[in-house]
C-alpha positions in Angstrom: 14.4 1.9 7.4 16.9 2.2 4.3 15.0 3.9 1.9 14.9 5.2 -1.9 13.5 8.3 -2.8 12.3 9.6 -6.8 10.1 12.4 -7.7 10.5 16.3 -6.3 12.9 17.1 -3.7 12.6 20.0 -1.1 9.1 21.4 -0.4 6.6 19.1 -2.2 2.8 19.3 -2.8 2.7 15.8 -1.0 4.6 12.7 -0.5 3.8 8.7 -1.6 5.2 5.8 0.8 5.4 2.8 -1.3 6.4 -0.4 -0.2 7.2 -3.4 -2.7 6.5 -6.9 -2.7 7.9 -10.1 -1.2 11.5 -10.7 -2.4 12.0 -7.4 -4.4 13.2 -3.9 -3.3 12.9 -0.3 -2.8 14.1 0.0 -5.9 11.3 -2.0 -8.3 9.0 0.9 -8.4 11.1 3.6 -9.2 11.0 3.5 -12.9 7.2 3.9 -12.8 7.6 7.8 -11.6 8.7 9.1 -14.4 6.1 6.8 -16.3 3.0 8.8 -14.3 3.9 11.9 -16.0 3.2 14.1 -13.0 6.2 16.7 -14.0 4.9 20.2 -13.8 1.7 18.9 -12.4 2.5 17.6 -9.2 5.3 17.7 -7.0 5.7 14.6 -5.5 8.1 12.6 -3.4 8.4 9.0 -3.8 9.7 7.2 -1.0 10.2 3.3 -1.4 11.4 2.0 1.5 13.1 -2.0 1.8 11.9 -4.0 3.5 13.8 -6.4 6.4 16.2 -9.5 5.2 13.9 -13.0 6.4 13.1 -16.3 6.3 9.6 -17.1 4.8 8.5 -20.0 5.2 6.8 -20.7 2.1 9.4 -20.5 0.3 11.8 -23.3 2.2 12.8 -20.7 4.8 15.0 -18.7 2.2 16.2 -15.5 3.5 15.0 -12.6 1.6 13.4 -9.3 1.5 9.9 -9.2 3.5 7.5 -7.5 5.2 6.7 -10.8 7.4 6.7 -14.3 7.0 4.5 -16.3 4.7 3.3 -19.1 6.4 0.4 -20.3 4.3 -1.7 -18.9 1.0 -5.0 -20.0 2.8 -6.4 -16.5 3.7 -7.8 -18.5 6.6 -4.3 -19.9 7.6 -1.8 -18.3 10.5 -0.1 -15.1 9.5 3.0 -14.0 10.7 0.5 -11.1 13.1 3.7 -10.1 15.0 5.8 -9.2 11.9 2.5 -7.4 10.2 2.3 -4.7 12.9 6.1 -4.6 13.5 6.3 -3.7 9.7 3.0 -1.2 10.0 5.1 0.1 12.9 7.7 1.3 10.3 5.9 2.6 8.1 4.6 4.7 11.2 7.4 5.7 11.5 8.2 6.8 7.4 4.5 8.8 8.0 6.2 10.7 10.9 9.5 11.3 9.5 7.5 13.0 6.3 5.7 15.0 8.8 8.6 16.1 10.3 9.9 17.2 6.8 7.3 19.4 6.3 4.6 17.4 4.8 1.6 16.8 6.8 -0.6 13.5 7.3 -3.6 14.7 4.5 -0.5 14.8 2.0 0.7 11.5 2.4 -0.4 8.3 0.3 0.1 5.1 1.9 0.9 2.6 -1.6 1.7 -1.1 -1.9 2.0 -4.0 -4.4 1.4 -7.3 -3.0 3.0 -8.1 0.4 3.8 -4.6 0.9 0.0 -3.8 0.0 -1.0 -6.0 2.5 0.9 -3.9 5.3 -0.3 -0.5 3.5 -3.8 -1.7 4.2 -3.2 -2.5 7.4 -1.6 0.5 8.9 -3.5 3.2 6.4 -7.1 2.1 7.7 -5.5 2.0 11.4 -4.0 5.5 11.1 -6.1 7.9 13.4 -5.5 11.1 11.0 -6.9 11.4 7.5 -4.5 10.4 5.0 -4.4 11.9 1.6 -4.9 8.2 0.1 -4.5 4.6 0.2 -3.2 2.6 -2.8 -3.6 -1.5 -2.7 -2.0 -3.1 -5.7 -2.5 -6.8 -6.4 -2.7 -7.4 -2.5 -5.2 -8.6 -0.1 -6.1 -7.3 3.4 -4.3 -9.2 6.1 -6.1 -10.2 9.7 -9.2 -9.6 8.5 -9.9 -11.6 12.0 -9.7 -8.2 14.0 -11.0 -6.0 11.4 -14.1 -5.4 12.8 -12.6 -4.3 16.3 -9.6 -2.4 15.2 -11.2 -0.4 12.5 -15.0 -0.7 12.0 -15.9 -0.5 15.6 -12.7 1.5 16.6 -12.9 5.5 16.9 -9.0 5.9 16.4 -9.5 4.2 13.0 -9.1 6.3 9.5 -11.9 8.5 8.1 -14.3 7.2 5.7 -13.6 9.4 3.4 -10.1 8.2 3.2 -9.5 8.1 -1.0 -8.5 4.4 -1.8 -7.1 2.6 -5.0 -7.4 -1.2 -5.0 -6.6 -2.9 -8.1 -6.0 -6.4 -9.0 -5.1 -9.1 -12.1 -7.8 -11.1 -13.4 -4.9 -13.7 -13.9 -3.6 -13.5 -11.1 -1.8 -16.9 -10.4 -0.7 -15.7 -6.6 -3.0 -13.8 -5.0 -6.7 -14.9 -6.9 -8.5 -11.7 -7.6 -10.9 -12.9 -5.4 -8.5 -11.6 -2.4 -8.9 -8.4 -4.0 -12.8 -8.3 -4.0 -12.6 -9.5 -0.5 -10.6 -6.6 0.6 -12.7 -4.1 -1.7 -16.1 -5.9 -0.1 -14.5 -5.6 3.4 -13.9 -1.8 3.3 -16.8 -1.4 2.0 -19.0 -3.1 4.8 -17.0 -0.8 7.0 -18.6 2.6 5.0 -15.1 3.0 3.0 -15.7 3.7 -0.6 -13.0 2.2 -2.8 -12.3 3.1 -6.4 -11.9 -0.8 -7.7 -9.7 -1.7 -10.9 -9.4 -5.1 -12.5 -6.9 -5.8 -14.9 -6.0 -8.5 -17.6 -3.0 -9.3 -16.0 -0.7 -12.1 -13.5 0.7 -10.6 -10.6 1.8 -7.2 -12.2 1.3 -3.6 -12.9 0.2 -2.8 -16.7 0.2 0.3 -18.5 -3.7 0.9 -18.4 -3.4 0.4 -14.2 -0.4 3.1 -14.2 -2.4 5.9 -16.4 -5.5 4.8 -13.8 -3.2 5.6 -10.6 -1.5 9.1 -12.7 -5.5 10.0 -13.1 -6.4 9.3 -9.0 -3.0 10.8 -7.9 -3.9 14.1 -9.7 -7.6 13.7 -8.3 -6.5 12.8 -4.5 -4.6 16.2 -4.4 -6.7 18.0 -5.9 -5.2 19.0 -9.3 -7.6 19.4 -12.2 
């Protein structure tokens, strides 16, 4: 995948894969590195990758930027399954590329905002090797249908002790906040421990949410 990159270059303390949401680009989170204020701190890469030019259904089959196709908003509707783990399968493949680049699996957060939340979720908590952290913004956990056998009951599935970051709008007029407790409740059940944030806020990231992910960043690798 085409990506963009921000933060450190060269040998880094550890690198964050994070994926945007439906219709934007690699390029909407950039300007909230230098807003975490991790210079002299932490070296960090950024890598925000773009996602795949489609049709989504839900919004008259326009062709744009997504992860997969949006069928229905009823968490209990079809979901575009084949799309999900092609797009978990790239982000596999980001993981493996930062491995190859020096940077192994326990330095790597998996991050996303919405859509691209949704596929963090799904491939971080899949992911057989512990994983520095997992970051869930304003997203919901898809195919919660298979949940129980592909990462509660499954062996290959992440540790438990997997660091995660879930935070949602209390406004939020897209994905209810109650998609967000859902996912937090879910990980839970299956012995993860999630650090849970709710915000005053639509479908956004605020100022108090970006000090909140500086403050778990710093925490997650291990820098006082």
């Amino acid at each position: 995948m085409e990506t963009v990159e921000a933060g450190s270059q060269g040998e880094v303390d550890g690198s964050v894969i994070w994926l945007h949401g439906l219709g934007a680009d690699g390029h909407d989170f950039e300007p909230i590195v230098p807003e975490l204020r991790l210079d002299g701190l932490l070296n960090l890469r950024f890598v925000f990758p773009h996602a795949p030019i489609r049709e989504v259904t839900l919004n008259n089959g326009i062709a744009m930027r997504a992860w997969y196709d949006i069928i229905s908003l009823d968490r209990d509707g079809p979901q575009d399954e084949e799309s999900i783990r092609a797009s978990s399968e790239q982000l596999l493949r980001l993981v493996q590329r930062e491995q190859e680049r020096g940077v192994p699996a326990d330095k790597i957060v998996l991050a996303g905002f919405s859509q691209g939340g949704a596929i963090a979720l799904h491939t971080a908590l899949r992911y057989p090797d512990r994983l520095a952290g997992l970051m869930a913004l304003s997203t919901w956990l898809p195919m919660t249908h298979v949940f129980q056998s592909e990462v509660t009951a499954a062996p290959t599935s992440q540790p438990r002790d997997l660091p995660v970051f879930i935070a949602h709008g209390t406004f939020d007029p897209i994905l209810p906040i109650t998609l967000g407790e859902l996912s937090r409740n879910t990980l839970q059940a299956a012995g993860f421990e999630p650090e849970w944030h709710a915000y005053p806020m639509a479908h956004a990231v605020c100022g108090e949410e970006i000090v909140a992910i500086r403050d778990w960043l710093l925490r997650v690798y291990g820098v006082d």
